[in-house]
N, CA, C and O atoms as a Tinker XYZ file with bonds, in Angstrom:
   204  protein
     1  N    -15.625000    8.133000   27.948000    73     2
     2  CA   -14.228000    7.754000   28.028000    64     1     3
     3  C    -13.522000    8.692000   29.003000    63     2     4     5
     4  O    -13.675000    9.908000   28.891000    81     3
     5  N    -12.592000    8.052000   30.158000    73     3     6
     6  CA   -11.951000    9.173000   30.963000    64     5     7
     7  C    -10.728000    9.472000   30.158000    63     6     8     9
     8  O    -10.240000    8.832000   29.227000    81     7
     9  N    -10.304000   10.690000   30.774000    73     7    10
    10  CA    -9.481000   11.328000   30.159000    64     9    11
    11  C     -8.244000   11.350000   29.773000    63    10    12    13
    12  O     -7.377000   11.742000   30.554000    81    11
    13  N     -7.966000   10.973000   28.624000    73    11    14
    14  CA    -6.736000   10.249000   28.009000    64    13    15
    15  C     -5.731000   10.903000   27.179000    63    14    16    17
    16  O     -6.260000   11.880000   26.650000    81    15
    17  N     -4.390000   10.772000   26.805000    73    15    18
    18  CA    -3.425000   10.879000   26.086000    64    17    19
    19  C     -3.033000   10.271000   25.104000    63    18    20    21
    20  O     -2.705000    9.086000   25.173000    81    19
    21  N     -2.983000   11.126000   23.754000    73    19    22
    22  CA    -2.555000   10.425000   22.370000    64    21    23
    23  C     -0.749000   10.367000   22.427000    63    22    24    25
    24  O     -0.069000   11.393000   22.423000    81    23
    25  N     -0.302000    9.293000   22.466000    73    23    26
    26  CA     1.663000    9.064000   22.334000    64    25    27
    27  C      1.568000    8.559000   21.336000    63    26    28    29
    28  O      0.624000    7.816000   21.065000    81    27
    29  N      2.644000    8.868000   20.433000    73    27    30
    30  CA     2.957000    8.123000   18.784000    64    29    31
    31  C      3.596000    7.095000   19.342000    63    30    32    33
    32  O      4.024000    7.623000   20.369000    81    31
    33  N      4.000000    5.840000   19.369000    73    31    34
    34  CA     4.615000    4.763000   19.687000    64    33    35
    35  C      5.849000    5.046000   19.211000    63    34    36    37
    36  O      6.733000    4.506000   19.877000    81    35
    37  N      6.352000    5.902000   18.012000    73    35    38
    38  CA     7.508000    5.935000   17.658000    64    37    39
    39  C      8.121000    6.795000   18.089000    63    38    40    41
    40  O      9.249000    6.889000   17.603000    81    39
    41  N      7.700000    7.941000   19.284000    73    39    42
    42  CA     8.342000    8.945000   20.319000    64    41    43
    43  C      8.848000    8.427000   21.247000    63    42    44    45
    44  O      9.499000    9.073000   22.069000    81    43
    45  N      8.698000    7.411000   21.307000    73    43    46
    46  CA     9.319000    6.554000   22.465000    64    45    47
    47  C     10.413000    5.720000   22.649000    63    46    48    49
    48  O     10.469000    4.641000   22.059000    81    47
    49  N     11.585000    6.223000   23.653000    73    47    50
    50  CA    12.599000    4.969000   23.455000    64    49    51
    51  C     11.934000    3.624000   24.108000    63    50    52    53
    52  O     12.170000    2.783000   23.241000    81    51
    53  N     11.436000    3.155000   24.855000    73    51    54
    54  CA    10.681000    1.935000   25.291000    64    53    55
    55  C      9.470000    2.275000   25.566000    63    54    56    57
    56  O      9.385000    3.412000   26.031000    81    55
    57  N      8.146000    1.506000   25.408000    73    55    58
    58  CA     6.856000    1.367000   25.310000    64    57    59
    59  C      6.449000   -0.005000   26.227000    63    58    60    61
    60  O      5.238000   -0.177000   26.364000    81    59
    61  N      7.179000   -0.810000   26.746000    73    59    62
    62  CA     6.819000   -2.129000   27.116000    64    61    63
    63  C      6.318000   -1.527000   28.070000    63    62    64    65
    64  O      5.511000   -1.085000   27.252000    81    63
    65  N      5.875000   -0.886000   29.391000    73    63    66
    66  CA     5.051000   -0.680000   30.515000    64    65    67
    67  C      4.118000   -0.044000   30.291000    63    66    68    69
    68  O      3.339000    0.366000   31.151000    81    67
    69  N      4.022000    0.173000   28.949000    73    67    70
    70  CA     2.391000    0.871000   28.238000    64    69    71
    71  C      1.636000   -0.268000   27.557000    63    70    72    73
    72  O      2.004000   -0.968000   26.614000    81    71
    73  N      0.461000   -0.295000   28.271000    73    71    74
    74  CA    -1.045000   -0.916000   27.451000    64    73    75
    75  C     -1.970000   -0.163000   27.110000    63    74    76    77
    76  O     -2.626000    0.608000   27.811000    81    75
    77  N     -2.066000   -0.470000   25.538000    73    75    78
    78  CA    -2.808000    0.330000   24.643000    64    77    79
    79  C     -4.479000   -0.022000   24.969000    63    78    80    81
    80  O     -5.068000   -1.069000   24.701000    81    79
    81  N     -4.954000    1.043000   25.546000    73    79    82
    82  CA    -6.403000    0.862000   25.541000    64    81    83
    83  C     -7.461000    1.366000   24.353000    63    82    84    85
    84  O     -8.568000    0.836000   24.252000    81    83
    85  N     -7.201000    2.007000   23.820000    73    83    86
    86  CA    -8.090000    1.964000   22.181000    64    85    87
    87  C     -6.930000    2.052000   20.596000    63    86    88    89
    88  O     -5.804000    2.491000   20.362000    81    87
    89  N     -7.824000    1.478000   19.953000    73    87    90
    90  CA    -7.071000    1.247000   18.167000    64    89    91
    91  C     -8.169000    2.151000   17.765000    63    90    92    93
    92  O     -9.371000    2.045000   18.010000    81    91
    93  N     -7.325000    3.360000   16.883000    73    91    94
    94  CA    -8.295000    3.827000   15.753000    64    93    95
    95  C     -8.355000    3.464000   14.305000    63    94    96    97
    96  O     -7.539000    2.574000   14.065000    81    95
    97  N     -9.041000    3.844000   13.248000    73    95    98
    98  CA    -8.885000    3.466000   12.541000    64    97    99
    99  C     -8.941000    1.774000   12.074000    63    98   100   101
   100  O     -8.403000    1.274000   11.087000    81    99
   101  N     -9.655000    1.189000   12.975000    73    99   102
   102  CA    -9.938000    0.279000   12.789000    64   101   103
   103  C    -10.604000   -0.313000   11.274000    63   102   104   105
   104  O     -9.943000   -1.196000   10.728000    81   103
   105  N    -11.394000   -0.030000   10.850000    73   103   106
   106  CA   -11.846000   -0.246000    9.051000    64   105   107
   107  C    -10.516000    0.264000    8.430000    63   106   108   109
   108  O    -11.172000    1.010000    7.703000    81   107
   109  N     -9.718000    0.431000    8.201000    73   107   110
   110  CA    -8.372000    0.439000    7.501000    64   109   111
   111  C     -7.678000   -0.699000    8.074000    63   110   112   113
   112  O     -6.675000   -1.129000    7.505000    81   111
   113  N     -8.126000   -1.253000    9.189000    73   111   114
   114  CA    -6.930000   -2.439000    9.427000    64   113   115
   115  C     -6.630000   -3.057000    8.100000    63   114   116   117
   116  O     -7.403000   -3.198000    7.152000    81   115
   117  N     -5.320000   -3.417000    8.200000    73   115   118
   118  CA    -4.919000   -5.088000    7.215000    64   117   119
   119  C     -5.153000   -5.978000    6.997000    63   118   120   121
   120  O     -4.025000   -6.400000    7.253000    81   119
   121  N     -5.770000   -7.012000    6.644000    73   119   122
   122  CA    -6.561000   -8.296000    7.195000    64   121   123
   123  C     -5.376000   -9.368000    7.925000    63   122   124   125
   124  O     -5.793000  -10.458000    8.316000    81   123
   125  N     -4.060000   -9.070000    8.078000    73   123   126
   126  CA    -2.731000   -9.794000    8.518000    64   125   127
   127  C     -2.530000   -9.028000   10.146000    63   126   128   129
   128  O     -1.598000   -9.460000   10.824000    81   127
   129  N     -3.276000   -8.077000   10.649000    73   127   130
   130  CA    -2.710000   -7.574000   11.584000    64   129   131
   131  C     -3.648000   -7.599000   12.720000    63   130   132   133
   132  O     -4.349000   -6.600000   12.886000    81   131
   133  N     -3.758000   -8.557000   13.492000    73   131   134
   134  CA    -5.064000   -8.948000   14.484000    64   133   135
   135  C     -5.168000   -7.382000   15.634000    63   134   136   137
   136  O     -4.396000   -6.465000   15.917000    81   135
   137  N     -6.292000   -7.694000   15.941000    73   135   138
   138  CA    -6.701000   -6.367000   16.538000    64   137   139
   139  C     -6.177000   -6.764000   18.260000    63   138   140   141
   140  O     -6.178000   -7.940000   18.622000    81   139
   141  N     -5.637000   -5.341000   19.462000    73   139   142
   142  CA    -5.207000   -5.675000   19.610000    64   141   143
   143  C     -6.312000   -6.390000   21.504000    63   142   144   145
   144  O     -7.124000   -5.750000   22.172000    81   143
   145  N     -5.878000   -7.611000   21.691000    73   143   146
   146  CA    -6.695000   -7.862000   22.482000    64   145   147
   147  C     -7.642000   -6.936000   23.885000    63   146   148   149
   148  O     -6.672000   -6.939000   24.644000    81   147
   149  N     -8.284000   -6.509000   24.369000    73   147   150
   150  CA    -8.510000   -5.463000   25.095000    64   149   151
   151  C     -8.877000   -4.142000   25.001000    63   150   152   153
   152  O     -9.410000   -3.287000   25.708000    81   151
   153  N     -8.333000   -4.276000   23.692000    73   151   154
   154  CA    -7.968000   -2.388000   23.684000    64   153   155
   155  C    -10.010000   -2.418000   22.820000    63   154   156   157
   156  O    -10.634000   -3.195000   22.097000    81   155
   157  N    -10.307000   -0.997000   23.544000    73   155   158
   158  CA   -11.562000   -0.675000   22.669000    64   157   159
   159  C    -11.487000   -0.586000   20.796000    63   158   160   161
   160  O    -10.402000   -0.476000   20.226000    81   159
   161  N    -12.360000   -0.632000   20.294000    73   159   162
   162  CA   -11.757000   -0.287000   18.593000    64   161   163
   163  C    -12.822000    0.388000   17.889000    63   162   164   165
   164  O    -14.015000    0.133000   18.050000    81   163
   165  N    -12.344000    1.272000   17.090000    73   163   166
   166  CA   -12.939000    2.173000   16.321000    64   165   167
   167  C    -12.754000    2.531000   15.525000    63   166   168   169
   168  O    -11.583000    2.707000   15.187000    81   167
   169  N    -13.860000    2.881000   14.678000    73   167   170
   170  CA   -13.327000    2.289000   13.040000    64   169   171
   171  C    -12.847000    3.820000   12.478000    63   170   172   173
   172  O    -12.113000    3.984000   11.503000    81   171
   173  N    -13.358000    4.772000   13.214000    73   171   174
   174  CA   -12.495000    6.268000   12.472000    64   173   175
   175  C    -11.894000    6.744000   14.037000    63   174   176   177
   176  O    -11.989000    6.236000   15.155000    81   175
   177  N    -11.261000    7.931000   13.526000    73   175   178
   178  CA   -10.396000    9.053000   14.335000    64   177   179
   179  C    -11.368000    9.448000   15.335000    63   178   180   181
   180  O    -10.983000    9.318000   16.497000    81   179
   181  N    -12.430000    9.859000   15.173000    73   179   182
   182  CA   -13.524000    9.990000   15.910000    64   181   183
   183  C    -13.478000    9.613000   17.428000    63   182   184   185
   184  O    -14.560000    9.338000   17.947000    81   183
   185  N    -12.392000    9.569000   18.169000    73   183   186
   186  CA   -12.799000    8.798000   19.538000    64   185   187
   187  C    -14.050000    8.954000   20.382000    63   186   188   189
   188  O    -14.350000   10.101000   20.715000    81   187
   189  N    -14.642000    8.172000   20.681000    73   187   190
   190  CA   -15.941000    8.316000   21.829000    64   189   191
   191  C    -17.047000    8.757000   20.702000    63   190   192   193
   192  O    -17.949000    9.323000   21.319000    81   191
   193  N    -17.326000    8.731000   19.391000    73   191   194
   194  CA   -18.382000    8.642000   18.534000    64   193   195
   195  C    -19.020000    7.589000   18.002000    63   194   196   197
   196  O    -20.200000    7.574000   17.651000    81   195
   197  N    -17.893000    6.304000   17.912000    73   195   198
   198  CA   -18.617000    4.908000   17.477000    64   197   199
   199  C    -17.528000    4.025000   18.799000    63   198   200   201
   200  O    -16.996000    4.370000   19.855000    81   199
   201  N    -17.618000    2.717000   17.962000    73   199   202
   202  CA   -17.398000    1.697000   18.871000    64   201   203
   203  C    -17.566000    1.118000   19.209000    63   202   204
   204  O    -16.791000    0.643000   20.040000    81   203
């Protein structure tokens, strides 16, 4: 994985010119909250260990 930055979405006054390229925590999803198209996914915190 190149080298990336964690932003809380809620530090932000606007986010619309940001695309999210990985979801963590994926095995906790909701079964109501679709994953999000594109972005890599992973089921723990772990980035770059599963996937």
């Amino acid at each position: 994985m190149p080298d990336f930055i964690i932003v809380k979405a809620g530090t932000l006054d606007g986010f619309a010119q940001f695309t999210p390229a990985l979801e963590a925590y994926c095995d906790g999803r909701l079964p109501w909250i679709p994953a999000l198209v594109g972005a890599q996914q992973f089921s723990r915190s772990n980035i770059g260990d599963d996937g």
